[in-house]
C-alpha positions in Angstrom: -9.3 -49.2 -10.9 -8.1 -46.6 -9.1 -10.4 -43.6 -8.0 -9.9 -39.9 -8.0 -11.9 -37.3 -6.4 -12.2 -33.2 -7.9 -13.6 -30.5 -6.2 -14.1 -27.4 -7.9 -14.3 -29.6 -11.3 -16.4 -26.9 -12.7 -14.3 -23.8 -12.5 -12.0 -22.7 -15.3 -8.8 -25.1 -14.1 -11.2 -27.7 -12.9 -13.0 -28.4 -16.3 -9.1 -28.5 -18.1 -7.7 -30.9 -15.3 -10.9 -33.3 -15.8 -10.0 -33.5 -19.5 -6.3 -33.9 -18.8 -6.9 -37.0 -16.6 -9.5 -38.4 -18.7 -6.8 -38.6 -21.3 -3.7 -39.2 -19.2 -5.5 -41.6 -16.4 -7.0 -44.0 -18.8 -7.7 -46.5 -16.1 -8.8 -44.3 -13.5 -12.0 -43.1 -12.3 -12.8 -40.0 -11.7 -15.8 -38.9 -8.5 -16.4 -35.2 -8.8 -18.3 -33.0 -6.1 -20.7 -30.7 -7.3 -23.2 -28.4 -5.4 -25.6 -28.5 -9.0 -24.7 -30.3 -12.4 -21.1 -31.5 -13.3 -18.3 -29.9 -15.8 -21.0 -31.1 -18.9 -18.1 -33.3 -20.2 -19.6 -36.8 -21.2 -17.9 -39.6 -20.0 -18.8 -43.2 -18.2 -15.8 -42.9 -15.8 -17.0 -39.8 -14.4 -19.5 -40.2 -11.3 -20.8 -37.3 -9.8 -21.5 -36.8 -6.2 -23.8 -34.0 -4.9 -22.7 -32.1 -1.9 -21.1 -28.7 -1.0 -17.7 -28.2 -0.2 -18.7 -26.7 3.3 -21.0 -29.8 3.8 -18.7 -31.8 6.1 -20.5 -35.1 6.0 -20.7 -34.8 2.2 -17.2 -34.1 1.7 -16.3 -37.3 3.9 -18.2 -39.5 1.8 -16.8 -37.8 -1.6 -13.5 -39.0 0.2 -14.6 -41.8 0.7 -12.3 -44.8 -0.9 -10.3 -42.7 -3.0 -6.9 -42.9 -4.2 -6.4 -39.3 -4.8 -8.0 -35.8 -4.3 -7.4 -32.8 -6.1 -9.0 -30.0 -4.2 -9.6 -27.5 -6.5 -12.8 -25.8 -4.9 -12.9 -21.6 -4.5 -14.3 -18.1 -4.9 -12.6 -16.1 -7.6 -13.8 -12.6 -7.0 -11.1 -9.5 -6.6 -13.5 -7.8 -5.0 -16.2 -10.1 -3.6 -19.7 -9.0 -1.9 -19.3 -11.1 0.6 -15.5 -11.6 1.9 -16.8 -13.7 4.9 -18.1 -16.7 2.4 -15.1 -16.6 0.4 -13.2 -17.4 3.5 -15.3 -19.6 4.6 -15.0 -21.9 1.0 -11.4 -21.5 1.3 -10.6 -22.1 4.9 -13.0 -24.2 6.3 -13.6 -26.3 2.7 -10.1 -26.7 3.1 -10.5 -27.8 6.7 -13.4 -30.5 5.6 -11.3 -31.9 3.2 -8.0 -32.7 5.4 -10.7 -33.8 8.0 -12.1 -36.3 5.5 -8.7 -37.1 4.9 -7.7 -38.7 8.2 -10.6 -41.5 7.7 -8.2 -42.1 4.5 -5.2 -41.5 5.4 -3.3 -43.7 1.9 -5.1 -41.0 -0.3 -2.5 -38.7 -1.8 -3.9 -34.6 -2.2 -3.2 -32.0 -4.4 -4.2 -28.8 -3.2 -4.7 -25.9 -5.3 -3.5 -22.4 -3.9 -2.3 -19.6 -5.8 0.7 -17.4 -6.3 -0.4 -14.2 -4.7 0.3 -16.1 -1.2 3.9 -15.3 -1.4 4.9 -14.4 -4.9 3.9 -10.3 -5.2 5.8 -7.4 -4.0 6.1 -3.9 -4.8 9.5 -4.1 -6.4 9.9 -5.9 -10.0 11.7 -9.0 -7.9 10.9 -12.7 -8.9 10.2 -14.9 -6.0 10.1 -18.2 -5.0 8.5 -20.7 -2.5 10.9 -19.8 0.2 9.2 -16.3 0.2 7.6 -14.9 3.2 3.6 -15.0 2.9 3.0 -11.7 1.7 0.4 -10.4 3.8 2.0 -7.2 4.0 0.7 -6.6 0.8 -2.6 -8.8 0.2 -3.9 -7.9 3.2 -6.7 -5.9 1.9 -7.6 -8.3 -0.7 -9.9 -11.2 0.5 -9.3 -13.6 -1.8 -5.5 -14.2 -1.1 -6.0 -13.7 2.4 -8.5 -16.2 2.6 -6.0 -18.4 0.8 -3.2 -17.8 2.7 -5.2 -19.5 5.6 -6.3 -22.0 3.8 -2.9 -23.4 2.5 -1.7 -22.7 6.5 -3.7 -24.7 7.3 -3.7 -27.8 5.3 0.6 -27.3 6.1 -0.5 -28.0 9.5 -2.4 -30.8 8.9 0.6 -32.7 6.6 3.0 -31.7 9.0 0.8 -32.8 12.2 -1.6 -35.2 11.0 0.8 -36.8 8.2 -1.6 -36.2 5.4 -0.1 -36.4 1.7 -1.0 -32.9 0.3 1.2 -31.2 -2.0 0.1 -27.1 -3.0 0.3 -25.7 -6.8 0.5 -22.1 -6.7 -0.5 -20.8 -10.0 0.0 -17.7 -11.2 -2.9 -15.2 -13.4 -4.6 -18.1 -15.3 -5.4 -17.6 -18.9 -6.4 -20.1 -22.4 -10.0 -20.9 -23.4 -12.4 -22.1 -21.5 -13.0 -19.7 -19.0 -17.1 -18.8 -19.5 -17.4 -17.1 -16.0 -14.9 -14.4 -16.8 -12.6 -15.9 -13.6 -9.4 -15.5 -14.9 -9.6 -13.7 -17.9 -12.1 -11.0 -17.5 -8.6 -8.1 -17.6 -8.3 -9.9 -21.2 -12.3 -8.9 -22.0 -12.1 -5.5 -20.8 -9.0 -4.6 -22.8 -10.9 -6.3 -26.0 -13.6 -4.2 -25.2 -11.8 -0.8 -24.5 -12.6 -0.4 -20.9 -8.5 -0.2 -20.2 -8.0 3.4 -20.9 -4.6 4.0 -18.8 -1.1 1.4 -18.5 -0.3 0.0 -15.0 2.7 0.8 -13.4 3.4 -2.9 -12.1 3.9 -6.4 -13.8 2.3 -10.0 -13.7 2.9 -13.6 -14.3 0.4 -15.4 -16.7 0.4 -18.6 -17.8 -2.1 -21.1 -19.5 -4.3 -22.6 -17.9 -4.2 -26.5 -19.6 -0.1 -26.1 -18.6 -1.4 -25.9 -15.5 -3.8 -28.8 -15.3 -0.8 -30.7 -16.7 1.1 -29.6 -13.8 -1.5 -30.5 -11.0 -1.2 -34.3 -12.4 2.6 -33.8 -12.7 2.2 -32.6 -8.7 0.7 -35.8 -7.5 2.5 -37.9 -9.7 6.2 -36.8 -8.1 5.2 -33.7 -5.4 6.6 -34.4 -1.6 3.5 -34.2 0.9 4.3 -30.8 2.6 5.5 -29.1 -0.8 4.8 -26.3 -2.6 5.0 -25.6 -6.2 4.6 -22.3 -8.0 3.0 -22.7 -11.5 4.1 -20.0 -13.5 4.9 -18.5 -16.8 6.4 -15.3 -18.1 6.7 -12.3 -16.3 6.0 -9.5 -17.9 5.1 -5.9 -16.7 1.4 -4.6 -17.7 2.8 -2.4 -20.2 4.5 -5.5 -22.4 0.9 -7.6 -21.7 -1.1 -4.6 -22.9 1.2 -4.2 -26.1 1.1 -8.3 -26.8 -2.6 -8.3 -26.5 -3.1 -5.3 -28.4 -0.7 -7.1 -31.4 -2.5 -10.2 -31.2 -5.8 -8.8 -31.4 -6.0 -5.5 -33.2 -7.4 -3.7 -30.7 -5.4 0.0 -30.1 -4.1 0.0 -26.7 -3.9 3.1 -24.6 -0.6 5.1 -24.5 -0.2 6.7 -21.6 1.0 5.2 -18.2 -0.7 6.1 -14.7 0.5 6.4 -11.2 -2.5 4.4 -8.8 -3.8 7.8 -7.9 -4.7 8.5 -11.4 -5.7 5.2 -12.2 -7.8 5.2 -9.5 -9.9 8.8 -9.8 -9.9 8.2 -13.4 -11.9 4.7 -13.0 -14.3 6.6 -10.5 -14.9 9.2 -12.8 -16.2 6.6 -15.8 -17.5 4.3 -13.8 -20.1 7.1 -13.1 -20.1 8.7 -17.0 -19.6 5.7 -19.4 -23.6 4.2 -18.7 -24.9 7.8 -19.9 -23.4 6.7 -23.1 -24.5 3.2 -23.2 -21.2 1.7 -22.3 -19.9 -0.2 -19.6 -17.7 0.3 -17.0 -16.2 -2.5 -15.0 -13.2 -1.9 -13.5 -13.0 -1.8 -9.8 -10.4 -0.6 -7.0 -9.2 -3.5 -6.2 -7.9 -4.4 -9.2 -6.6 -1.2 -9.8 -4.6 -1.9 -7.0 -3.7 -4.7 -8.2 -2.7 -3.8 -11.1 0.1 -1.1 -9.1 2.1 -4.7 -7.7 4.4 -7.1 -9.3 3.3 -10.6 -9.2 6.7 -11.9 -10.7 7.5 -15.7 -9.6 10.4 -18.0 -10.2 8.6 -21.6 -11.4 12.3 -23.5 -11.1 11.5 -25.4 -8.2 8.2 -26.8 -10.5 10.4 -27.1 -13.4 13.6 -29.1 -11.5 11.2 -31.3 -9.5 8.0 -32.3 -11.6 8.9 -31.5 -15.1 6.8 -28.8 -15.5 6.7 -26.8 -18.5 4.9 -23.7 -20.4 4.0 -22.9 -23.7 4.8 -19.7 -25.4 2.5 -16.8 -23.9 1.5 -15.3 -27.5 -0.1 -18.7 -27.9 -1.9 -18.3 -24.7 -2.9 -14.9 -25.2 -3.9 -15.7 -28.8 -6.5 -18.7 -27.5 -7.9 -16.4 -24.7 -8.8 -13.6 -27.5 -10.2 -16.3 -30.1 -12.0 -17.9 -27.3 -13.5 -15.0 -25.6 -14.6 -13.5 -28.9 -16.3 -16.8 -30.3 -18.1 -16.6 -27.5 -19.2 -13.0 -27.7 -20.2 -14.1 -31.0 -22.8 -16.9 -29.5 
């Protein structure tokens, strides 16, 4: 029976992908590595092995026997409160895990990275994998920094140490699921009217089980040493603000702001919405955020593993009806 190891199994991607191979591995079984409890999905093919990600000997004996890994372990924070432990989950997680690796050396990786390594710009321009890393404009942003190393690195060690690891780039995930607000907390501020002013720029979303569907896809027919962005539809901040607002009833602001605005405007209610009971949650850094295009060109996924997408109205639609029911309980 074959064996496959998940870190990060329970994060918003990592609960869909054990679900996807529970149904689409029926054979397999399936170690995950958890710093506390698992996913909380029931199931006598799923072992769970306790250990950190930056635990070096615990990661080696998750590794351990394995036929396959799916490294999904990370920080998702815009702007985090400690930068330094985010890179240090990415990075040097990253680093136990291809050292692990070399004891096994037949077990085939997938790797998960994200978009914003390469696929963002400040012009409305799809890209591809063949895009420069875009540090030019991430820079100030830990979280893609921090992944940019981290997928460098495990590069290296394919190339160098002949390690089969294949990288998914996804793109802004959405779909249900997501109870720590990772992905789809832009989604719960809008529902709650805490987006008063329209970006300028434009983002890629797609759902989240697509993507778990494409991680197995990756392992099943990615080349070690590839990359594979995971996206949807690009669409610019204005056309996702008017789809949500369609889908959900909820009146969307009108008027369009250059970053400046966007930016002393935020400042300004973050400091008067608690006087009136409200909340305020929008920071700077996704503000910025919000001012650059995170188009991508998913071709290469599409040509090579067979990767598709559902319509994003249906994605959009679960996220709402999920995050709701769960306001509800």
């Amino acid at each position: 029976m074959k064996t496959i190891l998940i870190t990060g199994s329970t994060g918003f991607l990592g609960k869909h992908l054990v679900d996807e191979l529970l149904a689409s591995e029926p054979e397999a079984r399936l170690r995950l590595l958890c710093r506390g409890e698992g996913p909380g999905i029931t199931s006598d093919r799923i072992e769970i092995v306790q250990g950190d990600i930056l635990d070096r000997a615990a990661v080696e004996r998750a590794v351990e026997g394995v036929d396959e890994i799916y490294h999904l372990a990370g920080l998702v924070e815009r702007a985090p409160s400690d930068p330094w432990r985010m890179f240090n989950v990415h990075v040097e997680g990253t680093r136990n895990v291809c050292e692990a690796m070399r004891a096994n050396p037949a077990a085939k990786a997938v790797f998960a990275s994200t978009s914003g390594v390469c696929a963002v710009g400040r012009e409305p321009a799809e890209l591809d994998e063949t895009a420069p890393y875009a540090q030019d404009v991430v820079w100030d942003w830990p979280y893609y920094t921090s992944k940019i190393y981290a997928e460098k690195l495990a590069l290296w060690y394919a190339e160098h140490r002949k390690l089969g690891i294949v990288h998914i780039n996804p793109s802004l995930l959405l779909g249900p699921g997501d109870d720590r607000r990772s992905s789809t907390r832009d989604v719960e501020m809008f529902l709650e009217g805490q987006i008063k002013l329209i970006p300028l720029g434009g983002l890629n979303l797609v759902d989240v089980r697509d993507v778990a569907r494409g991680a197995v896809l990756a392992m099943r027919k990615g080349g070690a040493g590839e990359r594979y962005l995971l996206g949807g539809a690009n669409m610019t901040f204005y056309e996702w603000i008017r789809r949500a607002s369609k889908l959900s009833g909820v009146r969307a602001p009108r008027m369009m702001a250059p970053l400046w605005v966007s930016l002393w405007g935020a400042r300004v209610l973050r400091k008067v919405m608690p006087w009136f009971g409200k909340r305020f949650d929008l920071d700077d850094a996704s503000i910025r955020m919000s001012s650059v295009y995170w188009y991508c060109n998913s071709q290469k996924a599409r040509a090579e593993l067979g990767f598709t997408t559902r319509d994003p109205d249906q994605t959009l639609r679960d996220t709402i009806e999920y995050l709701r029911a769960s306001a509800r309980s």
